[in-house]
C-alpha positions as CSV (number, residue, x, y, z in Angstrom):
1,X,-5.0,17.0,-18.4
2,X,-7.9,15.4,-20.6
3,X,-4.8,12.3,-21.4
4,X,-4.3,11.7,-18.1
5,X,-8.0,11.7,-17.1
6,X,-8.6,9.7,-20.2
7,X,-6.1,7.0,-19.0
8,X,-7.3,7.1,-15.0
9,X,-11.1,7.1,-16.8
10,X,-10.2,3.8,-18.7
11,X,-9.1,2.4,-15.9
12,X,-12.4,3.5,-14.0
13,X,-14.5,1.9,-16.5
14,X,-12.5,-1.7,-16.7
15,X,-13.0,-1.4,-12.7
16,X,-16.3,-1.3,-12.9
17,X,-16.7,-3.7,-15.9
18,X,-15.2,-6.2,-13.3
19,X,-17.5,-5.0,-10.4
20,X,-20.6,-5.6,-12.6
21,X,-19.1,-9.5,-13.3
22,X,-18.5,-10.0,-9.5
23,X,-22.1,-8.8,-8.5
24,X,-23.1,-11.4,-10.3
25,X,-21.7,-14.1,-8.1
26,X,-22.8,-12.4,-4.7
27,X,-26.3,-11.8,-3.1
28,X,-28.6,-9.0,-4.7
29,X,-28.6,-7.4,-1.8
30,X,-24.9,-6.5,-2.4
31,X,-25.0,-4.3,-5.4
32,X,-27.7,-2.5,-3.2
33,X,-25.0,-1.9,-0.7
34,X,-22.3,-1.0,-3.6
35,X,-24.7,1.8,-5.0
36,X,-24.7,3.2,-1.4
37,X,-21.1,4.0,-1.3
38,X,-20.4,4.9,-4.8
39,X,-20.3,8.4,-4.0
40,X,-17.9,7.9,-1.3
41,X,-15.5,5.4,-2.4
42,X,-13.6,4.9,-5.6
43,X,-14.0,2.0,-7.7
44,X,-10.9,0.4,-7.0
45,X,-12.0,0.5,-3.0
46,X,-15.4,-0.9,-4.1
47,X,-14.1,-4.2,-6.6
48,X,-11.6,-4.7,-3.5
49,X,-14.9,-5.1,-1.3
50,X,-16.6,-7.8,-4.2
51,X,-14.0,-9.8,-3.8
52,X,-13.8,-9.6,-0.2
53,X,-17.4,-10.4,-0.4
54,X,-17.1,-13.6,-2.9
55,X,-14.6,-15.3,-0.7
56,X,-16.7,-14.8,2.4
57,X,-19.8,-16.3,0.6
58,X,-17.4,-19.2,-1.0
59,X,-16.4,-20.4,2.1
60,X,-19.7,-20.1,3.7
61,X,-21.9,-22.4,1.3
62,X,-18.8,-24.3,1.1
63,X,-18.3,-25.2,5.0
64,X,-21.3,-24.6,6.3
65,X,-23.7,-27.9,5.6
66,X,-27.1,-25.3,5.9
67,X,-25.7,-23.3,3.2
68,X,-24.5,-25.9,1.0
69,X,-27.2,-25.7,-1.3
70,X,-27.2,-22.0,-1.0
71,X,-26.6,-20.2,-4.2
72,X,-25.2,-16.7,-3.1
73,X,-26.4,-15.2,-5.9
74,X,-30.1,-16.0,-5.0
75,X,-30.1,-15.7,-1.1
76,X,-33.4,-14.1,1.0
77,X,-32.7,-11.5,3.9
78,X,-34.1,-14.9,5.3
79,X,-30.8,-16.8,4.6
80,X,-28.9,-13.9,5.9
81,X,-30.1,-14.0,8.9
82,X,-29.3,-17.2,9.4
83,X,-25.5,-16.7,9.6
84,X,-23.8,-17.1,13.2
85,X,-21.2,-15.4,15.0
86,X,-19.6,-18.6,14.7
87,X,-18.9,-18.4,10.9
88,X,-17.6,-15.7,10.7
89,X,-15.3,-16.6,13.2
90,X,-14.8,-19.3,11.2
91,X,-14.0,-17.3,7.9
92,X,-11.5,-15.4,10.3
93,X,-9.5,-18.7,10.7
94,X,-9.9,-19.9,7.4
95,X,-8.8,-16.5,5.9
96,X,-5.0,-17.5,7.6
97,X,-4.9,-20.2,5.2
98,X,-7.0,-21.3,2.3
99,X,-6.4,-22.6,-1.9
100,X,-8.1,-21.1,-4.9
101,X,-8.5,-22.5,-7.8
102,X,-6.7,-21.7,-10.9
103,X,-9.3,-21.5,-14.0
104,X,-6.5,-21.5,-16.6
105,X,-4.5,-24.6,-14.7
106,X,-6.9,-26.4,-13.1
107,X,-4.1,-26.4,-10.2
108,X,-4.8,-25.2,-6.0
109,X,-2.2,-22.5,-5.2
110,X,-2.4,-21.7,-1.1
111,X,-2.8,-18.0,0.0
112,X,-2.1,-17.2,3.4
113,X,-3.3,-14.0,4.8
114,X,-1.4,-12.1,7.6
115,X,-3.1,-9.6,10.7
116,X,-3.5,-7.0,8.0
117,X,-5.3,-9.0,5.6
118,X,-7.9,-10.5,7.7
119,X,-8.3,-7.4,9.5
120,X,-9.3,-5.9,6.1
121,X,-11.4,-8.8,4.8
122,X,-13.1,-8.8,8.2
123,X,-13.6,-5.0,8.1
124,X,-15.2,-5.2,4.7
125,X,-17.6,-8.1,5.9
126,X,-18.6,-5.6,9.0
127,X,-19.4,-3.1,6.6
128,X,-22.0,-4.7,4.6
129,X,-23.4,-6.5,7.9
130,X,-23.6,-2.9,8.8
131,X,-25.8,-1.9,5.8
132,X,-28.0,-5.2,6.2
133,X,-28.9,-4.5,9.4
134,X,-29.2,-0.4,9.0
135,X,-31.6,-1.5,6.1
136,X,-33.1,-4.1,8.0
137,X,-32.5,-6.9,5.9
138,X,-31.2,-8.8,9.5
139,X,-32.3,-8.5,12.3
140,X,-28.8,-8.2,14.3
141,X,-25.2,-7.4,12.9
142,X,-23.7,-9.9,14.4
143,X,-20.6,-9.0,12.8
144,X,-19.9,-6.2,15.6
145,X,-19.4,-9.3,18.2
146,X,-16.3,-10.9,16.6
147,X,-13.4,-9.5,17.3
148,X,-10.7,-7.7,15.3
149,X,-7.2,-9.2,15.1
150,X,-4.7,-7.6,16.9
151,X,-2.5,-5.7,14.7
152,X,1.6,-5.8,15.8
153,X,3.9,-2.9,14.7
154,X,5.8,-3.8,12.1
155,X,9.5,-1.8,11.5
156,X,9.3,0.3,7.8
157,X,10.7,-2.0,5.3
158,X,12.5,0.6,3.4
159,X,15.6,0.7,1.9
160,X,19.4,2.7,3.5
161,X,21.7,5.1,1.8
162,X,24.2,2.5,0.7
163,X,21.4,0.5,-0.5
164,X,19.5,3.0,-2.8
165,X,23.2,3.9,-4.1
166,X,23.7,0.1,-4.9
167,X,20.1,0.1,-6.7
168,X,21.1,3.1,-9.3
169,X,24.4,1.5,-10.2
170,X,22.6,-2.0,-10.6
171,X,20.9,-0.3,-13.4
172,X,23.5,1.9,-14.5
173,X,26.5,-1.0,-14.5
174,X,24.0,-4.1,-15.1
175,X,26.2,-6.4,-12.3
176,X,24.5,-8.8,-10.6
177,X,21.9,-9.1,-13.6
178,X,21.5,-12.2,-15.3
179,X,22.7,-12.7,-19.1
180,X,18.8,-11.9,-20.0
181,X,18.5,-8.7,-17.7
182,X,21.5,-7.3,-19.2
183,X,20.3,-7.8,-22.8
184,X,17.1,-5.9,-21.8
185,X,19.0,-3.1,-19.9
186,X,20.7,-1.9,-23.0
187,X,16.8,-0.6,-24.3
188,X,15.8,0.4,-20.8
189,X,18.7,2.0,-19.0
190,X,17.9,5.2,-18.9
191,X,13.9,4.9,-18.1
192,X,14.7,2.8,-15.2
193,X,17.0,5.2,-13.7
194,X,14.5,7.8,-14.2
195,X,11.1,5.7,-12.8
196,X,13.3,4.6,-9.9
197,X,15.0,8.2,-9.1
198,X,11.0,9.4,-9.2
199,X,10.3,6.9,-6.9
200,X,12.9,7.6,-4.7
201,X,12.7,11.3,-4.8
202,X,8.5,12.0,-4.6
203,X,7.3,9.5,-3.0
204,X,4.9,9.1,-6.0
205,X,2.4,5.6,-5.9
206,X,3.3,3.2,-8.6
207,X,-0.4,3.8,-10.2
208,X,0.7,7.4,-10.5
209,X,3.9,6.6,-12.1
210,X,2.3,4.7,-14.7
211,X,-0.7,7.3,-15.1
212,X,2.0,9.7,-15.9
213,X,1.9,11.7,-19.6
214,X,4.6,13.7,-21.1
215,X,2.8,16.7,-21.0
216,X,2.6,16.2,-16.7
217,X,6.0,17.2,-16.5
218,X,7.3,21.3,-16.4
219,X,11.0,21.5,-15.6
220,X,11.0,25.0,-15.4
221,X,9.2,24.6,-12.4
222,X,11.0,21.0,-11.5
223,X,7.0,20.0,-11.2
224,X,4.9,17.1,-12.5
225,X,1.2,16.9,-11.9
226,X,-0.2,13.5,-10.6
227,X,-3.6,11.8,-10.5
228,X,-4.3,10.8,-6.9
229,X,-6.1,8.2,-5.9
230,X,-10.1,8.9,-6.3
231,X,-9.3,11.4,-9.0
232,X,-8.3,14.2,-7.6
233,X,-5.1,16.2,-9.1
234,X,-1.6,17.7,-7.2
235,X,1.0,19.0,-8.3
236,X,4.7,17.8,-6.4
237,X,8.0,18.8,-7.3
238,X,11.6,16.9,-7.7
239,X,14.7,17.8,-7.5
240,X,17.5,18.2,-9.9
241,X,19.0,14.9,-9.7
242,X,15.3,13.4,-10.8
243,X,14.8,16.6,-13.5
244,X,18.3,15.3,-15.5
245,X,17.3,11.5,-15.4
246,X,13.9,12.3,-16.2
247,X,15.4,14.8,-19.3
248,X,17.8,12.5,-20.2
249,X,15.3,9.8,-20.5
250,X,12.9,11.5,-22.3
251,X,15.7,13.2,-24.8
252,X,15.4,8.9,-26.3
253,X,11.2,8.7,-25.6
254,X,10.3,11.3,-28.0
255,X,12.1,9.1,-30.9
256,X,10.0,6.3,-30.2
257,X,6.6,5.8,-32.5
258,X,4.6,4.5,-29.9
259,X,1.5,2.2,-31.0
260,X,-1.9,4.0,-31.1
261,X,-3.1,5.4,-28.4
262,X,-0.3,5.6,-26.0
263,X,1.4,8.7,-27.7
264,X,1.4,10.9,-24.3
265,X,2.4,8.0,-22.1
266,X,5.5,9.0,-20.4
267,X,6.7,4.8,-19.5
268,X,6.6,3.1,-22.2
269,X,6.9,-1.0,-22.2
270,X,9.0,-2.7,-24.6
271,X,6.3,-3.4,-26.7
272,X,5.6,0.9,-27.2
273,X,2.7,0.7,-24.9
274,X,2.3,2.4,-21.5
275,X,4.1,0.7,-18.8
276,X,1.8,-1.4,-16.8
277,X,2.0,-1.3,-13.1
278,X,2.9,-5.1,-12.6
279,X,5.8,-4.3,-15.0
280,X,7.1,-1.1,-12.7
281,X,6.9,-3.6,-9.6
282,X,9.1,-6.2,-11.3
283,X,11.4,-4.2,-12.4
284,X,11.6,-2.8,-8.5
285,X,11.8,-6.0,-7.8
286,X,14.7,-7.3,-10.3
287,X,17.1,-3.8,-9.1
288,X,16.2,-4.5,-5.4
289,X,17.5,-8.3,-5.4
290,X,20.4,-7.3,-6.8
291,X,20.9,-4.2,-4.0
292,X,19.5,-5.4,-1.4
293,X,19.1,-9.6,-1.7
294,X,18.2,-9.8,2.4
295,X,14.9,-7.4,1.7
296,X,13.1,-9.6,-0.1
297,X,9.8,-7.2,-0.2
298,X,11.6,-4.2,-1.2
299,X,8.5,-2.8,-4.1
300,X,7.7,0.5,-5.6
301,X,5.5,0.8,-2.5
302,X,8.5,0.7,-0.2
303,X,10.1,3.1,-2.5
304,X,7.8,5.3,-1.4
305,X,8.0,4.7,2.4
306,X,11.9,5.4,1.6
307,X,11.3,8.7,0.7
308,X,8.7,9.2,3.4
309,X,11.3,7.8,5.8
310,X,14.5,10.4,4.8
311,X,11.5,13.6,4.3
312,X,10.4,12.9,7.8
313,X,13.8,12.6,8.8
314,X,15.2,15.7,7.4
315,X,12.3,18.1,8.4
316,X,10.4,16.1,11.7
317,X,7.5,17.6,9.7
318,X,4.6,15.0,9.8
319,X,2.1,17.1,7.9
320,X,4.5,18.3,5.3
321,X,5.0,14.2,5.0
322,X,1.5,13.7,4.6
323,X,0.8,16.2,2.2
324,X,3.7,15.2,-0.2
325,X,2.6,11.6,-0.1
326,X,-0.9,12.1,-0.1
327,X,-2.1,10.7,2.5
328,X,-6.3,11.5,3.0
329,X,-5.3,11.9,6.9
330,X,-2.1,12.7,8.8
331,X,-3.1,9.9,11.1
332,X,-2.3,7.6,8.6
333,X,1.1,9.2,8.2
334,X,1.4,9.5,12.2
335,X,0.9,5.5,12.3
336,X,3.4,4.7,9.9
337,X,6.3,7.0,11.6
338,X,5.5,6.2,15.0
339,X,8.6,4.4,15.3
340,X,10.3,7.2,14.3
341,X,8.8,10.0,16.3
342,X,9.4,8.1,19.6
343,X,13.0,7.7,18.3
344,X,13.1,11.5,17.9
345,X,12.1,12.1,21.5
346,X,14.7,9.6,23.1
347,X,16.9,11.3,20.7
348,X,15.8,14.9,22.2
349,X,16.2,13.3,25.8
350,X,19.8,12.2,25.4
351,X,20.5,16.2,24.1
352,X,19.1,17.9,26.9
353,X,21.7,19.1,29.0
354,X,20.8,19.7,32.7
355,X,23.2,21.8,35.4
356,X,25.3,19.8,37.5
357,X,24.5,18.3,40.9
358,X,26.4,17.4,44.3
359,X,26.7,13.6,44.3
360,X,24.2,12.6,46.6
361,X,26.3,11.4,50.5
362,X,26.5,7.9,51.0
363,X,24.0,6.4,53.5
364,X,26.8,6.5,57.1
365,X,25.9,5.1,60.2
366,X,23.9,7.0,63.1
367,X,25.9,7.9,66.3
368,X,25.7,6.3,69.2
369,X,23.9,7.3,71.8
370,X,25.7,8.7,74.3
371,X,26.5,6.4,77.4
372,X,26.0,7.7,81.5
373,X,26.8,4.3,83.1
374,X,23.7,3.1,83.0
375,X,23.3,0.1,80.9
């Protein structure tokens, strides 16, 4: 346990190394906010919110001519109050579309931000609005007034039967790979059957995968224990199928001398270091083009909504879904599988059988009224 904390700890502290750096390119009054929610929100949730924060303030001194010789860094509650409904409805429609600026390059690459995006941008500019003007630093949140984008369902990108079948043998046969990826896939063969059968059959986040030691794993029990997200522990379970990948995979790890201080890593790179998580989601990434070249999104977070997808499918058991995957509220398990819920009760509707009726009469004249020679 005191590995895998020591790996999720490092990771804390290089959050928060970066969190520090970004404070120092936003308002004072910002770090104020960040020290309110630190015991309430991870670190990773609270870096996500900086840089939320930095592009709101970049485009504000940069498109707004009163703020132009604003420097963020030193603005007065005075200043703060001086920003309008209309720019942040402004930032809304800039965040659909806007370049950054490559340090390294000196080259503009465009990034283009969907509902779900600037819904969470905008949600982390209401929240420190929200704190300004709980701790009277404005004297109206303005933010409150602009509204939310509307958010469309979207179907679960995940991937079928015959497609998670043609993923495994991508790896195991090396077809479709270029000359490159199948030089590589003699050293990694057997780890990338076992980090994509994990995936596959827990449901496990790729930041767990990675966070993973040797020492996690008890196949007498067919167990692992994971870090979740914010720190806290669980323990989930795999089947067979996973437990002889996983065995077979690590019957070549224990031969490898690893370089210091990545000895209880379970992933390992090519370079005897811990797998990174930008690694896991190319190689997701490199299998899934191969197995399924029209899902072009297919990650190790879809992975994951696969299995969510076939456990809910199985056992209709939302909470058991949530449970396995996580999730800090079934109501963000119950949003995902609406689809699929509604599909069950259509389903349950077309099984129901009812008893028979008499076909209803057809619609026939009325008689004619009698005649008595009158007319």
């Amino acid at each position: 346990m005191a590995d895998v904390m020591n790996y999720h700890t490092q990771s804390d502290i290089r959050r928060l190394e970066r969190l520090r750096e970004l404070e120092k390119e936003l308002p004072a009054v910002c770090t104020d906010f960040f020290r309110s929610i630190s015991q309430t929100t991870s670190t990773l949730t609270r870096v996500a919110y900086a840089y939320d924060f930095r592009l709101f303030f970049q485009y504000l001194t940069s498109e707004n001519p009163l703020f132009a010789d604003v420097d963020p860094r030193f603005m007065t509650d005075r200043q703060l109050n001086a920003i309008q409904m209309r720019d942040i409805e402004g930032y809304q429609d800039y965040l659909t579309q806007y370049y950054v600026l490559n340090q390294e390059t000196g080259e503009e690459h465009v990034v283009q931000n969907h509902e779900l995006g600037i819904m969470r941008k905008l949600s982390s500019l209401r929240s420190l609005f929200e704190y300004l003007f709980k701790n009277k630093h404005i004297d109206a949140n303005i933010a409150t007034l602009v509204s939310l984008p509307k958010l469309h369902d979207k179907p679960i990108l995940r991937l079928e039967p015959d497609e998670m079948q043609r993923l495994l043998d991508t790896v195991s046969s090396g077809d479709g790979l270029t000359k490159a990826q199948q030089r590589y896939l003699k050293f990694t063969k057997t780890r990338d059957t076992a980090m994509l059968l994990l995936f596959l059959g827990t449901g496990i986040r790729v930041s767990e995968c990675v966070g993973l030691n040797i020492e996690d794993l008890d196949f007498e029990l067919n167990a692992f224990l994971v870090t979740r997200k914010g720190g806290d522990q669980s323990i989930l379970y795999f089947p067979q199928q996973v437990a002889d990948a996983l065995q077979e995979y690590l019957a070549e790890r224990v031969k490898i001398e690893t370089q210091e201080g990545h000895e209880d890593a379970l992933f390992l790179s090519l370079q005897k270091r811990r797998i990174t998580q930008r690694a896991v989601q190319n190689l997701v990434k490199k299998y899934a083009l191969v197995a399924a070249p029209l899902k072009k999104r297919i990650s190790p977070h879809k992975l994951r909504s696969t299995f969510g997808t076939n456990l809910y499918l199985e056992t209709g058991d939302i909470y058991l879904v949530a449970d396995v995957l996580g999730h800090s509220s079934v109501d963000v398990t119950r949003r995902h599988y609406a689809a699929m819920t509604d599909a069950h009760k259509r389903e349950a509707a077309r099984h129901v059988v009812l008893p028979a009726t008499e076909s209803a009469p057809t619609a026939v004249e009325p008689p004619a009224p009698e005649t008595t020679g009158d007319t």
